[in-house]
Every structure is written in C-alpha cells, then in structure tokens.
N, C-alpha and C positions, 0 to 999 in steps of 0.2 A: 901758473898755466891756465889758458884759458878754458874754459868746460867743453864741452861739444855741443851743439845747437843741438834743442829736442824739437823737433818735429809733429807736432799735434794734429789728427785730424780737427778740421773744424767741426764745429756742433751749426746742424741746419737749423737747428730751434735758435739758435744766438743769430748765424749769418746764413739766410733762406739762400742764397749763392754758393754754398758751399755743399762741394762732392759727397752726396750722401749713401749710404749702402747702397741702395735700387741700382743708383749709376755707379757702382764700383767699376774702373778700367784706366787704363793707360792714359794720359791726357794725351801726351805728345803721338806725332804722328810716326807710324813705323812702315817698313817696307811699300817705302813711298816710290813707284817705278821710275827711271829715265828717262823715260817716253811711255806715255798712257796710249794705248790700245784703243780706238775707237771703231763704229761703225759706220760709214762713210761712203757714198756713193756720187759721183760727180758734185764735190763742194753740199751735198745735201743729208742729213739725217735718215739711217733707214731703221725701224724697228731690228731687235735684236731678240733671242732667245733666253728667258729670265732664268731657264731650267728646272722651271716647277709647271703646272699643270695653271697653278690657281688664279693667274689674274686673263686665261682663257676667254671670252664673252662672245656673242652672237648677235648682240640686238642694241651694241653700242662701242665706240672705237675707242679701245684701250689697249697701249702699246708701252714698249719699255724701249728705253733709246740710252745710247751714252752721250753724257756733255759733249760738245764737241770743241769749244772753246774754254778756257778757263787763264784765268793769271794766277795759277796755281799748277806744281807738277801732279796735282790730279783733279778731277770733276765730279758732279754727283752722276750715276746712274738713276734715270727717271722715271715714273712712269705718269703718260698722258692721256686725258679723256678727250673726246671731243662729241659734241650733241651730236641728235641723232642726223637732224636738218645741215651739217656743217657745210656738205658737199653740195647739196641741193641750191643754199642762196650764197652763191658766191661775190656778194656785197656787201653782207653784214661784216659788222666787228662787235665780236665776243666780247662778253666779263671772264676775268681770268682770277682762280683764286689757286695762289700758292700752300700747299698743307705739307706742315714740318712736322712729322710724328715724335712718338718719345723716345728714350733711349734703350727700351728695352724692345722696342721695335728696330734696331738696327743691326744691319749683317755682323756678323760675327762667324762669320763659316761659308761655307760656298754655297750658289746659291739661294741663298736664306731673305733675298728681298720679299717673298711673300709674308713676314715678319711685318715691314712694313706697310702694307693693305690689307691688316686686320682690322682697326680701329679707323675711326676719321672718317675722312674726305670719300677715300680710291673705297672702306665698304659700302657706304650708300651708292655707288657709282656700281661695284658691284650686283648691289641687292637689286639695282634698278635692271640690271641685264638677269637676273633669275624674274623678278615680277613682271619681265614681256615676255618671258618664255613660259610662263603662266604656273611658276613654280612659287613658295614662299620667300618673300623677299629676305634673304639671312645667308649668312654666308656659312663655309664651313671648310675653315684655311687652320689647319695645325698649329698648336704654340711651334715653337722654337723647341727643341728638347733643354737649353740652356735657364730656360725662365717659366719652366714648368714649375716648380719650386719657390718661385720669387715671391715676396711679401706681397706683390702686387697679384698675381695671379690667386694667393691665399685669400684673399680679400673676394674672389670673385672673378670669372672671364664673362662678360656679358657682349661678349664681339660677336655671340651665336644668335642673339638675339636680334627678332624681324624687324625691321626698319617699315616704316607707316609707308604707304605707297605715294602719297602726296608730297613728303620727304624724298622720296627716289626720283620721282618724279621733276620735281622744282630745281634740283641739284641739276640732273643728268643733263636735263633740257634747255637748261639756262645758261651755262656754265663751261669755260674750257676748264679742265683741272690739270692740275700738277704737284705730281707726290715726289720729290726725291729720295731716295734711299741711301741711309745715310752709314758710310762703312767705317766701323770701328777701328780699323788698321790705320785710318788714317787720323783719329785722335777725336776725342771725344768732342761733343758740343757742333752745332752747325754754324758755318763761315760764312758772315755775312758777305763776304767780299764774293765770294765763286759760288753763292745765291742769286748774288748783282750778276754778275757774266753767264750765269743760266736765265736768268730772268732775258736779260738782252738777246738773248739766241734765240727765245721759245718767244719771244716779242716781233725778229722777224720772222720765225719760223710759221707762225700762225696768224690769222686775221686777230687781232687783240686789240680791244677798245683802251689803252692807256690811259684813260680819269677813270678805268673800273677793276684796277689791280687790285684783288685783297690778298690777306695773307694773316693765315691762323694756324694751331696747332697745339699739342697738349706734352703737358711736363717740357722734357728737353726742349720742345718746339713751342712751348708757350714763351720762353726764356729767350729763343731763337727769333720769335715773333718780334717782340718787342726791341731786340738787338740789331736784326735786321732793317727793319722802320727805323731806328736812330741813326744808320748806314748811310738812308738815303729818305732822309722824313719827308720828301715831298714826289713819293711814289705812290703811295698805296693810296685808294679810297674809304677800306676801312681798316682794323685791326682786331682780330678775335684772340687773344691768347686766355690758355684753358691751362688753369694749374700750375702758371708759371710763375716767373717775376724779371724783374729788370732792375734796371740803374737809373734808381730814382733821382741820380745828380743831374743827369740829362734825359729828363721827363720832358722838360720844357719843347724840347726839339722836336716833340710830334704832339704837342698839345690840339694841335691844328685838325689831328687825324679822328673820327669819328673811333670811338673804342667800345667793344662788348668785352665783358671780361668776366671769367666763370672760374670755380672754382670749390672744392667738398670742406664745407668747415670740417670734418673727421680726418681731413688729409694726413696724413701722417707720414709720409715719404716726402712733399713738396706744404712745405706749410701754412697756413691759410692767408698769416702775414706776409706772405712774399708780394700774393695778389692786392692786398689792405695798402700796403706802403708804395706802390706803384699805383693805386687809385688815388690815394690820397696827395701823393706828387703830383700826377694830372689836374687833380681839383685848386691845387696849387696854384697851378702853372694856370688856370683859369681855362681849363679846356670844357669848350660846348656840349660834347655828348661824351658821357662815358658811363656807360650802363653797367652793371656788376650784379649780376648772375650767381648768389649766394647757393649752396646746395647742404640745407642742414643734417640730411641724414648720410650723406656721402663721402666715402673716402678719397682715394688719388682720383678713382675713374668718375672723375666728374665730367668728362668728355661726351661718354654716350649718350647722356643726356642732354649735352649742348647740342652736337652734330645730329640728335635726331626731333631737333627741336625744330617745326618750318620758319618759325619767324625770325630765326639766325639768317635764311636764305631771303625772306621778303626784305628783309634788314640790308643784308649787301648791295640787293637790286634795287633798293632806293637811292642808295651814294655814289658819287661821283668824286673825283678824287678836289680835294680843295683849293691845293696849292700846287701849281704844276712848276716842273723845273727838275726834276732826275729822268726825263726820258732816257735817257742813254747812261747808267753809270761808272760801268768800268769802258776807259779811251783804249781804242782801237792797238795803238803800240803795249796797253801791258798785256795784252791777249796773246795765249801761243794755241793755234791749230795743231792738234794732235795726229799723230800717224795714223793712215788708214790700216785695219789689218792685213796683212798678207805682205805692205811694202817694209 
C-alpha cells in the first residue's frame, strides 16, 4: 500500500517564495461573485465610499473607485491621487506610479482598505494633504485589529512617523498615484494579469504619460512588482521592489528596466536572499542600472525608509520607459464590463 503524501510547509530560509507565517491564508480565491458590483455612471468611473474616515483630505484629490473592467470575475478596488495642478493644465501628461502594498495590509474584513494607505505610496500622499493644512505631516490610520499582534508590528509600527516635507511634497506634486487594495477572499498574492486591465482603465481614465509608468511596493508587492514587469517587461520606466523577490529564471525579461531595489539584512519574515538572488540574476542578464539599497540595521520594514527617501522620486522623474511595446496589455475581447449597482 502506498503511504499517504506528507505535505510540508516550505522553509522561506531554503525557498524565499515560499508561504511564510506573516502571510498565513488561503491561497485560492473564495466567494468569488457572479457579477462584480461596480460604480458606474454613463460608461465613466465615479469615486465610491471606502467606509472609513481615513483616506478623507482637503488640499489634494484622493479617491477610491472600483475596477471597472477586469478579465477576471473580480477587480482590485483603488485608491487614486492626482496633483494639485491636475485640473488647472489640461495638456500635461502625468508620470504614473502603481504601489502594491504588503499582505498584511490587505482587506480581510469589511471596510478594512485603510489597512492599505498605512505604509507606501497613498501615506506620503497623505502626510502631504495634513502638511498644507499646516498640521505635522504623519498620519494617524488604526492597525487592523487582525495584525496588532503580528511579528511584524512587534518589530515596530513606524507608519506614525512624519514624512520630511520635500518628500510630500515631490510625490504629491509630481506624480498620479495608484494604490489597489488587495482582498483576501480572493486569494492571496496580486494578479498580474487584472493589474494589466487596471492599469489599461486608469491609462484611459487619466492624462498618463506612458514611457513614465512605474511601479513599486513592499513584501507581498515587492514579489508583485517584479511579477508584474515580467507580465508585460516593456511597460514600466522603472522598478522599485522593497523586500521582495521574484523569478530569477526569467530575470532576463526586464533586464532592460532601470531597477532600485531595497531591502533590511535583519529581515526575518521576507529574507535578505530573495532580494540578493533577483539582483544577481539582473546582473546576469547584463542589466544597466540596478541599484540595491542594503539597510543593515533593519528588519521586514525596510520600506519607510525607501518611500521616505527623496531620491527614490528624483530617480523615477529622470526615467522614461526604454522599450516601448505593451501599451495596451490585456485585448479588448477578454475584458467583461461589470454591472452598474442598482441594475
């Protein structure tokens, strides 16, 4: 008789890809709807109600919307910046940077996307709508009750912590952003493919410069970063992943793509080699710029210190994308437009 297959979890110290505590959860996707629920108003996106207080602001436009398109039975819910000047010169085309937070930033309860605009992109976007209201630029967005506990918050929450105003500043003013939020129910990890079909929407949806797409994010969304870009490697202008890793088999495919890449040698949840073995494949593959942002006394949150770094932003607004050829990447047939609410 044959035995029964034993089932091991993997060890992230042998295979940095592999499911580690911090991200304990379902992989696969669950109570996935038959028709996704949108917000919709003659063929156009209307902001929606996130049902928290906290992504609130006065002195800069930040909005949450639902996908409206996806080739998938669901879409990310988003939240978007746009400069202050956006409306005023309606000739410009934006730089657009996509930011994929971590997993412990992801809904898991109703409500719960202000989880996601603790860290990143959407708090300096934040800090910058408290430091024109001539408050300290810092935010002040609840944990999750679920990850109050978690190794990672043990370690320290420094998401409370004031962001440099030239930092708020350089972001806010420069920059469309875009934060999806990323729902647990539908399975862990973010989907390059209904990234590609958000990106395409918020492409016609806004003046967007296309050779100045970037696209960063940390843990889960460092992973996501780099997965993405291999999706569609002749999209992005740059690449920032923070504390992730990728698939060093097909490193070659965005060798092309200017890369920052950060990372806490104390990491201990996401480990130092994930980032080491995805630079080293780069360097490989003979790629021209790939900077790597070592941080020796840090652990997982090696992010606050990337994102509240200015020359991450002077960095982006010098690049242009290199190799053009994914404007458009998921075709118009595998797209389903979702039901407006009410019909």
């Amino acid at each position: 008789m044959t035995p029964p297959i034993q089932i091991v979890k993997e060890d992230p110290q042998v295979n940095p890809n592999a499911l580690h505590d911090f991200h304990t959860t379902k992989r696969g996707p669950k109570n996935v709807p038959k028709d996704i629920t949108m917000s919709e108003q003659n063929g156009e996106s209307v902001p929606k109600d996130p049902g928290h207080p906290h992504a609130n602001t006065s002195h800069i436009y930040f909005k949450y919307f639902d996908q409206r398109k996806s080739n998938a039975p669901f879409g990310y819910e988003h939240f978007v910046s746009l400069p202050p000047t956006y409306d005023s010169d309606t000739t410009k085309q934006w730089p657009l940077i996509l930011f994929l937070h971590g997993a412990g930033e992801s809904q898991r309860g109703v409500n719960e996307s202000y989880a996601s605009i603790r860290h990143g992109i959407p708090k300096v976007i934040l800090c910058y709508d408290k430091l024109k209201s001539g408050s300290d630029p810092s935010i002040d967005i609840p944990l999750a009750a679920r990850i109050r506990k978690s190794r990672q918050t043990r370690q320290g929450d420094k998401s409370v912590e004031p962001v440099d105003a030239e930092v708020c500043t350089t972001l806010a003013e420069n920059f469309i952003t875009v934060t999806p939020s990323l729902n647990m129910d539908y399975g862990y990890g973010w989907n390059a493919s209904i990234l590609s079909a958000l990106l395409d929407e918020i492409v016609e949806r806004y003046r967007i410069d296309t050779d100045r797409v970037h696209v960063n994010g940390f843990s889960m969304g460092g992973y996501g970063t780099w997965d993405l870009a291999m999706h569609s490697p002749n999209r992005f202008a740059t690449l920032m992943p923070i504390c992730g890793g990728g698939d060093t088999a097909r490193a070659s495919l965005i060798s092309h793509v200017p890369q920052w890449v950060h990372h806490g040698d104390k990491d201990d949840i996401i480990p130092l080699k994930a980032s080491q073995q995805m630079v080293r494949a780069l360097e490989r593959a003979e790629a021209p710029e790939v900077k790597f942002s070592r941080y020796p006394d840090l652990m997982h949150d090696s992010w606050t210190a990337a994102y509240n770094d200015l020359e991450v932003y002077k960095w982006m607004l010098q690049h242009k994308r290199q190799v053009k050829g994914d404007e458009k990447v998921v075709p118009e047939e595998n797209l389903v437009t979702v039901a407006s609410e009410g019909t």
